[in-house]
C-alpha positions in Angstrom: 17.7 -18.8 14.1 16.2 -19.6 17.5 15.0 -16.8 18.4 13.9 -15.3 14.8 11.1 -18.7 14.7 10.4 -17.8 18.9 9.7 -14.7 17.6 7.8 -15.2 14.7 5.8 -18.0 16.5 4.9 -15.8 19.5 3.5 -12.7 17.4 1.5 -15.5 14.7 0.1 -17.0 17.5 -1.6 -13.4 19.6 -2.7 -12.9 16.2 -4.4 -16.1 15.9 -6.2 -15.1 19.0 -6.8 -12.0 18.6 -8.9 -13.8 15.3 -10.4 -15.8 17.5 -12.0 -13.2 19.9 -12.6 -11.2 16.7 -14.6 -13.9 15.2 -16.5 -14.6 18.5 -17.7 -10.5 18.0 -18.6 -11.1 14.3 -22.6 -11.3 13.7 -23.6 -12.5 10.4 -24.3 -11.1 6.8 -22.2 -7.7 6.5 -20.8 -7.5 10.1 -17.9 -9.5 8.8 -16.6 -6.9 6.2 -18.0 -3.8 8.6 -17.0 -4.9 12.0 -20.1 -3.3 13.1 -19.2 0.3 12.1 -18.5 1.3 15.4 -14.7 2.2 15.6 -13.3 4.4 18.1 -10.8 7.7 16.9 -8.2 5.5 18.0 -9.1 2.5 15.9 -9.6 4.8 13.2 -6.3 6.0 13.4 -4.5 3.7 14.3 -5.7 1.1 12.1 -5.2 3.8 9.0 -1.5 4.1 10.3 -0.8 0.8 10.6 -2.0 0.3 7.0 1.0 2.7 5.8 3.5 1.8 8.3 4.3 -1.4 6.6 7.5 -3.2 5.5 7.5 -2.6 1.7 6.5 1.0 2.0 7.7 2.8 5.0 10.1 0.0 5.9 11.3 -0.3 2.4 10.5 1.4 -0.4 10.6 5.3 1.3 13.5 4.5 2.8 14.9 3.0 -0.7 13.5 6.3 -2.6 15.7 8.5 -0.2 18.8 6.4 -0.5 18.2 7.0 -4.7 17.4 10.6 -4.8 17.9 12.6 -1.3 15.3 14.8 0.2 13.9 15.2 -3.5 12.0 11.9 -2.4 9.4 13.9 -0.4 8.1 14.5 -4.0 7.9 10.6 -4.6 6.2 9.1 -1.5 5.5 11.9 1.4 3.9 15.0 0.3 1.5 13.2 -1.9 0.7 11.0 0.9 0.2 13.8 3.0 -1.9 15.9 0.6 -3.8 12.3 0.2 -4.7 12.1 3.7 -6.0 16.2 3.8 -8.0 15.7 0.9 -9.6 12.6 2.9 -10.3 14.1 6.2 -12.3 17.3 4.1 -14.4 14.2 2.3 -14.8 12.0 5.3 -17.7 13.6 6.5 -19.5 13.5 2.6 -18.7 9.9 2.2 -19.4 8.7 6.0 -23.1 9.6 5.6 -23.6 7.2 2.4 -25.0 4.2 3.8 -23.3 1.8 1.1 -19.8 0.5 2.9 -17.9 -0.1 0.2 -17.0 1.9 -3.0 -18.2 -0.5 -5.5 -21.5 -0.6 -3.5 -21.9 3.4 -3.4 -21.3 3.2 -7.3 -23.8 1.0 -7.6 -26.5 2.8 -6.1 -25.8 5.8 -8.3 -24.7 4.3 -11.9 -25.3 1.0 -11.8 -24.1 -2.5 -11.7 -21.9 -2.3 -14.6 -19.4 0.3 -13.5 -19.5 -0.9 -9.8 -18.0 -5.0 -11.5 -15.4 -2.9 -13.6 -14.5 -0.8 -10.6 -14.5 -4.2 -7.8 -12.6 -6.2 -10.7 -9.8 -3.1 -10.8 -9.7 -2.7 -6.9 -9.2 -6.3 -6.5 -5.8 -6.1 -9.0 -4.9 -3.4 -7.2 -5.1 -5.0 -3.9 -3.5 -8.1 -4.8 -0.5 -6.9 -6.6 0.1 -4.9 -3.1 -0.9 -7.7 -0.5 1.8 -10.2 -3.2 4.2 -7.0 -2.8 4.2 -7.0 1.4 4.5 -10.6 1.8 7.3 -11.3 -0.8 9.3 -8.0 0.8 8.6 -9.8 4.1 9.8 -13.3 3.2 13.0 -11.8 1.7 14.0 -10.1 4.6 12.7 -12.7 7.5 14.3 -16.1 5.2 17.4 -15.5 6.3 17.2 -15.1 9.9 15.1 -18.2 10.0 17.4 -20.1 7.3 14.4 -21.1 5.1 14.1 -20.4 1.3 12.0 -17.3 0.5 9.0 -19.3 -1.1 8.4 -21.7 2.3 8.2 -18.0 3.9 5.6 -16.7 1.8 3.8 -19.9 2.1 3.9 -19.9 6.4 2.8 -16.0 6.2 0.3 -16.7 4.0 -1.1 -19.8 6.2 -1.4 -17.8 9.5 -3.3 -14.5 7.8 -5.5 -16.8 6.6 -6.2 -18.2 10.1 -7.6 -15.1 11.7 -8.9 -12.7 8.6 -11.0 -15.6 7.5 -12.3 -16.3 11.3 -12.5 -12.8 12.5 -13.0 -10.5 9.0 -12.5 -6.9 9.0 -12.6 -7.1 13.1 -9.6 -9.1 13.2 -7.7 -6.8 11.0 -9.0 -3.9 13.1 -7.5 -5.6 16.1 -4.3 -6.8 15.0 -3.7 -3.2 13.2 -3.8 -1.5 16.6 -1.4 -3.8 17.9 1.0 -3.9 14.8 1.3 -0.1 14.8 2.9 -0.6 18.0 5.0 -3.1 17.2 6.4 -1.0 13.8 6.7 2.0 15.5 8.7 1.0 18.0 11.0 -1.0 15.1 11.7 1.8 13.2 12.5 4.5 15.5 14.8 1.4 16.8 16.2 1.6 13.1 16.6 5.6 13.2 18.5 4.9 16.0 20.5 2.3 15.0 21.4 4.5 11.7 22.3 7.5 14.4 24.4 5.4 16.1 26.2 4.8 12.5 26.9 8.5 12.1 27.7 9.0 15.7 30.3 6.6 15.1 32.1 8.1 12.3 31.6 11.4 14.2 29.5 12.5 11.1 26.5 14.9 10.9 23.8 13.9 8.9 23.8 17.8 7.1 27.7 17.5 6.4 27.1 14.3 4.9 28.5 15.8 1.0 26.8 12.1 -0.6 24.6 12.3 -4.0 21.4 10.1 -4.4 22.6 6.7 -6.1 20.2 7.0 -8.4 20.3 10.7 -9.4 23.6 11.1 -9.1 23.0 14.6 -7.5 23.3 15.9 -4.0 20.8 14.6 -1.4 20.0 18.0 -0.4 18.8 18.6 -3.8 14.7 18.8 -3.5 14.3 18.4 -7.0 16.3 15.8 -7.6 13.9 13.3 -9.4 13.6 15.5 -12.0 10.2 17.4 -12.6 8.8 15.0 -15.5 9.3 12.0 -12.7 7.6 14.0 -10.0 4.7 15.8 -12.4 3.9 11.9 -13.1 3.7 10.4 -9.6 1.7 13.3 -9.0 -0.7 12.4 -11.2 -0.3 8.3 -10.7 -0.6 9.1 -6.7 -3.0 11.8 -6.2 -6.3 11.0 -7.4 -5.5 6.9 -6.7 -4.7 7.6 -2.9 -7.2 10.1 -2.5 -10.1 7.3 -3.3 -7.9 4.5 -2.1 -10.4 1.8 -0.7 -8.8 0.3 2.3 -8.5 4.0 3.7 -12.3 4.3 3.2 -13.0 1.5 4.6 -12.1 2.6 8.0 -13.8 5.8 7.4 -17.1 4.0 6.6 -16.2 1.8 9.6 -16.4 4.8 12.2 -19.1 5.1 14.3 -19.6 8.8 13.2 -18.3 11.3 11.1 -16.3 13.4 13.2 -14.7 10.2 15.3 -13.7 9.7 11.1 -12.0 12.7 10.9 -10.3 12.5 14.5 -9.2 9.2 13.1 -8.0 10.7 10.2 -5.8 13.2 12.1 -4.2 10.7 14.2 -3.2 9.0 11.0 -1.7 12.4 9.6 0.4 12.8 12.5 1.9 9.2 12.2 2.4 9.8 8.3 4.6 13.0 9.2 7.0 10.6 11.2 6.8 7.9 9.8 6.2 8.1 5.7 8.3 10.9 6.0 11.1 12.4 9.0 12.3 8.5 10.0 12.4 7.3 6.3 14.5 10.7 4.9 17.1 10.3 8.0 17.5 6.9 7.5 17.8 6.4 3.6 20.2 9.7 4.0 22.2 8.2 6.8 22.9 5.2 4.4 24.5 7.0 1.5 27.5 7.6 4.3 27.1 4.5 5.7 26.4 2.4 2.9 28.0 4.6 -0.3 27.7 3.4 -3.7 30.7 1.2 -5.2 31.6 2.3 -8.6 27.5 3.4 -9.4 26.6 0.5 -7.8 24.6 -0.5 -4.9 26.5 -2.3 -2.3 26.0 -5.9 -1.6 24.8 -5.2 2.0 21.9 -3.1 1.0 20.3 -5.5 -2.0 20.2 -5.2 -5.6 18.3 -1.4 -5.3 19.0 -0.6 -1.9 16.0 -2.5 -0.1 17.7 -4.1 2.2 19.0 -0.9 4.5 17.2 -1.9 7.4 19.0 -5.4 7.7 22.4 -3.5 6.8 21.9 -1.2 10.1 20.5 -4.0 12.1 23.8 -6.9 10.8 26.1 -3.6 11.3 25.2 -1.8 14.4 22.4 -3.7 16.8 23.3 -5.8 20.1 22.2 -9.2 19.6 19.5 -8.6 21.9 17.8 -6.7 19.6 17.4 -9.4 16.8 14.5 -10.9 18.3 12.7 -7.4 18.1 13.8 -7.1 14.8 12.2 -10.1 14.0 8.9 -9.5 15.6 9.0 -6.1 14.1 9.5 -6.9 10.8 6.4 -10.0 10.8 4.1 -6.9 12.3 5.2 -4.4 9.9 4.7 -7.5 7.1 1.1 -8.6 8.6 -0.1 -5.1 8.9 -0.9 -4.6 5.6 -1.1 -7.6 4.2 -4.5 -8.5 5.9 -6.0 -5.3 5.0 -5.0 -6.1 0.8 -6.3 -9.5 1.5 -9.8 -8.2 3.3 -9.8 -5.8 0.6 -9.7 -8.1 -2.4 -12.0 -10.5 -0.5 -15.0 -7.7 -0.3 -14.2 -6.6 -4.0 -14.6 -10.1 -5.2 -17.1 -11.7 -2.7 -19.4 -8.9 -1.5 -19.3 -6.5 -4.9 -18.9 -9.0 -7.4 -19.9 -12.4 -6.5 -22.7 -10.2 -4.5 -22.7 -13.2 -1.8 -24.6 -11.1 0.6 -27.5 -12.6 -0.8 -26.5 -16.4 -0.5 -27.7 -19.0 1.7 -25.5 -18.4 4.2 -23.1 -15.1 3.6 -20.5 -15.8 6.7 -19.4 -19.0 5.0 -19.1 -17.6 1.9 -17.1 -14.4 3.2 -15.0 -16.9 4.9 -14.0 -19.0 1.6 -13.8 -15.7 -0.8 -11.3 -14.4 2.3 -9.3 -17.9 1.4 -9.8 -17.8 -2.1 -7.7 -14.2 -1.8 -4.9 -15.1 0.6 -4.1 -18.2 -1.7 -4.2 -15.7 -4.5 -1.7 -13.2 -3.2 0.2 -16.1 -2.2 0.4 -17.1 -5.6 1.4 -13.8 -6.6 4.3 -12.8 -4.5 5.8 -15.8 -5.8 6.6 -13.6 -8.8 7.6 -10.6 -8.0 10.8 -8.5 -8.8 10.2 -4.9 -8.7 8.7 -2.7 -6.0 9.2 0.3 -8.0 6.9 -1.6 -10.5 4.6 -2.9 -8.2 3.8 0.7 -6.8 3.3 2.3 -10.0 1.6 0.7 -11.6 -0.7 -0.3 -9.4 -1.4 3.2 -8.1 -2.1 3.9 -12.1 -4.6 1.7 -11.7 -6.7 3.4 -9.4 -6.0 6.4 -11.0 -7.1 5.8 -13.8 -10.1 3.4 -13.2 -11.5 3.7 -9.9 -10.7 7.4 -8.8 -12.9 9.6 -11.5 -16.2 7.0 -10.6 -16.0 7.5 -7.0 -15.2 10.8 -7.1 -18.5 11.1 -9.5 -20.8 9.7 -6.8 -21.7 13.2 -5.8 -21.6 15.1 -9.1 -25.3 15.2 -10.3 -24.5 16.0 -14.3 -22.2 12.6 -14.9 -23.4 9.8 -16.6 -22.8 6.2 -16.5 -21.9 5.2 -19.7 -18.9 7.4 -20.1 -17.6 6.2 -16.9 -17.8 2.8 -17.7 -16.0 3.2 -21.2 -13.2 5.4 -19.1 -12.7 2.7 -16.3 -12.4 0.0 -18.9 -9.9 1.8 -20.9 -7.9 3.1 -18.1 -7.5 -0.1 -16.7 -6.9 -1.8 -19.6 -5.0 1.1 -20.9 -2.3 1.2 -18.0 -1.9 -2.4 -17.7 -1.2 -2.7 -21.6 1.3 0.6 -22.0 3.2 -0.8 -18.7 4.1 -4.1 -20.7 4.7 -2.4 -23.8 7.4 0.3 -22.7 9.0 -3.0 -20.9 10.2 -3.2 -24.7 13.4 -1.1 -26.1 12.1 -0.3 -29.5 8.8 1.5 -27.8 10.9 3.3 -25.2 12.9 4.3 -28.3 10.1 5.9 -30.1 8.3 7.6 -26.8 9.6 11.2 -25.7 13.1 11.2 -23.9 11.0 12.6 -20.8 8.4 9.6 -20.3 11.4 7.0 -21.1 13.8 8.6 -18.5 11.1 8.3 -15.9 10.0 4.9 -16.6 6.5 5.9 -15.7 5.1 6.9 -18.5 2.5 3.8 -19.4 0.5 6.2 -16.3 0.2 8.9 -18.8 -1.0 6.9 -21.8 -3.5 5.0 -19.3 -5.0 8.2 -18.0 -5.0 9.4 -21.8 -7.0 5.5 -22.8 -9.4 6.5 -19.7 -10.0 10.4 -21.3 -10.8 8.3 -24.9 -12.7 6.0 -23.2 -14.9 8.7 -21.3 -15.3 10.6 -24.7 -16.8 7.3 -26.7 -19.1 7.0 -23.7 -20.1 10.5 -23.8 -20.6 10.4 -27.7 -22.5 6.9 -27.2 -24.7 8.3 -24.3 -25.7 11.3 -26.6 -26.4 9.0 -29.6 -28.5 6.7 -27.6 -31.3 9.7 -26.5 
């Protein structure tokens, strides 16, 4: 207990300076969500990396997904990652030579004010439901250790983000990104060692482990074991979502040129390769030996759905010594996105819709729309259950309302209005299906394949944005 609050003390407070000397480098008006556009390759990269390498994706939920299905998990998380991240570094140089920083602000400028609210208000959703996702994964897996109830963990995260996002703005998260990648590589590869030393153990190789997926049911090996419907539909909730996704862009807009962008964006390719994808696959595969299923059921040791596989490796097989890294690794891993999702809801809200660049004095009000959003995601992560959910549907989201307007920026021939009725209906349209197939009569009535995959409100919200793009289209053409 000791040396889990040493820890988690000692890593809040460099943070809290490196906000500090952050906000000391912060000029006024747009600086604060820019940090000057002037990163480095390395900050590029790094802070892109960081972003990903967090606790409830790479730390968690990959790691989870390969424990369900086996390799067939490349299908769910890394290779449309990856394919995300090529499709970025062939735009980068397009969208780096816009002088709008944000995405709202670059919709603007081409359609109008309109679509560029509905596309902040969406963005900031987005953002919270995955800043409330980080922190609650965080506070689950750090309350033990420092013998605290979950919600009092939430609410001390919470407290010192706040300290050095609303000081130092995008800066700060720059900074601290560079150093959390660090931190979180290290962690993991201390985890992939830890789950090595688990097979080395029971003299097992990780290729003669004969174990199925939990959840499929199927061997690991199996590539295809999510079944095609589940992996045709987190192709099309993923793709298009990730390949416009805002915080990403942000450091791209934030590089000082072009081609430092795309250098940035390699560096971040690399890291995705080990880290979204070799590290998670050995380790979720190394716990279907170590951790099998009892009677279809996920072991106590692991959590209700398997989330809890890095604590299992670390109660099971690390020296003592190693708990304090642990710790420290898993607060970095937490932090690491959860100040992006915060300084991304922040600009959504403040700078595109609240448009407080043009107030009296625009630092202040950054500052308290910065608050406004930790307190927010705060609230939030008091409430969540499923990260399955969380992912999903959030990655619908942007899908469905913010890809197709961004994406439309540099296509001369599209018009506003039938972007604006296709963001509103997507959104609304994803949000609304997702509650309804919560309900057993509708998954009753919906084909076997969409009800199997538990996905399929992503479907019906793309179809709502197609309807919605087609009123616009007839409303555009009746209005000439």
């Amino acid at each position: 207990m000791t040396i889990s609050w040493l820890s988690f003390l000692l890593y809040a407070g460099i943070t809290l300076l490196l906000g500090r000397y952050a906000a000391k480098k912060t000029g006024d008006g747009e600086d604060f969500w820019t940090a000057g556009r002037d990163l480095s390759p390395l900050s590029v990269g790094l802070s892109l990396s960081a972003g990903f390498m967090s606790i409830s994706w790479s730390c968690v939920y990959a790691v989870q997904l390969f424990y369900w299905y086996g390799a067939g998990a490349l299908w769910l998380v890394t290779i449309p990652w990856i394919i995300s991240l090529t499709g970025i570094y062939f735009l980068s140089r397009k969208y780096h030579g816009l002088s709008s920083f944000s995405q709202p602000e670059m919709i603007e400028k081409r359609f109008g004010k309109s679509l560029k609210k509905v596309v902040a208000l969406a963005l900031a959703f987005v953002f919270l439901v995955w800043g409330g996702a980080e922190i609650y994964v965080a506070a689950v897996l750090l309350a033990p250790d420092l013998k605290i109830s979950v919600d009092l963990v939430i609410i001390i995260i919470s407290i010192f983000i706040a300290f050095y996002t609303v000081s130092g703005g995008f800066r700060a998260v720059i900074l601290t990104d560079k150093l959390q990648f660090v931190i979180v590589a290290v962690y993991i590869f201390i985890i992939g060692f830890l789950a090595y030393k688990g097979l080395k153990v029971n003299d097992i190789n990780i290729f003669d482990i004969p174990a199925s997926g939990v959840k499929s049911g199927v061997p690991w090996r199996d590539i295809f074991s999510p079944g095609i419907a589940l992996i045709s539909l987190t192709m099309i909730a993923y793709l298009p979502g990730w390949l416009f996704e805002t915080d990403l862009w942000l450091r791209i807009q934030a590089a000082r040129d072009s081609r430092t962008a795309k250098k940035g964006v390699l560096i971040a390719g690399v890291n995705s390769i080990i880290f979204v994808g070799i590290l998670p696959l050995f380790i979720g595969i190394s716990a279907l030996y170590l951790f099998p299923a009892e009677n279809g059921s996920f072991p106590a040791v692991v959590g209700n759905e398997g989330d809890a596989i890095f604590s299992a490796l670390l109660l099971k097989y690390a020296p003592e010594w190693v708990r304090l890294f642990s710790s420290l690794g898993l607060v970095a891993a937490a932090m690491s996105t959860i100040d992006t999702c915060i300084n991304v809801m922040a600009l959504s809200i403040g700078y595109d819709i609240a448009e407080i660049k043009s107030s009296k004095d625009p630092k202040k009000s950054s500052r308290i729309f910065t608050l406004l959003s930790v307190f927010l995601t705060a609230i939030f992560a008091l409430f969540i259950t499923s990260l399955w959910d969380i992912f999903y549907l959030s990655s619908g989201i942007l899908t469905t309302a913010v890809a197709l307007p961004v994406a439309s920026v540099f296509i001369k021939r599209v018009k506003a209005t039938p972007l604006l009725w296709s963001s509103i209906a997507g959104f609304a349209g994803t949000v609304f299906f997702y509650f309804l197939e919560k309900s057993t009569y509708f998954r009753s009535v919906e084909p076997e394949l969409l009800s199997e995959s538990g996905v399929g409100f992503i479907l019906y919200g793309i179809v709502a944005a197609i309807i919605g793009y087609s009123i616009g289209s007839i409303k555009t053409g009746s209005d000439k």
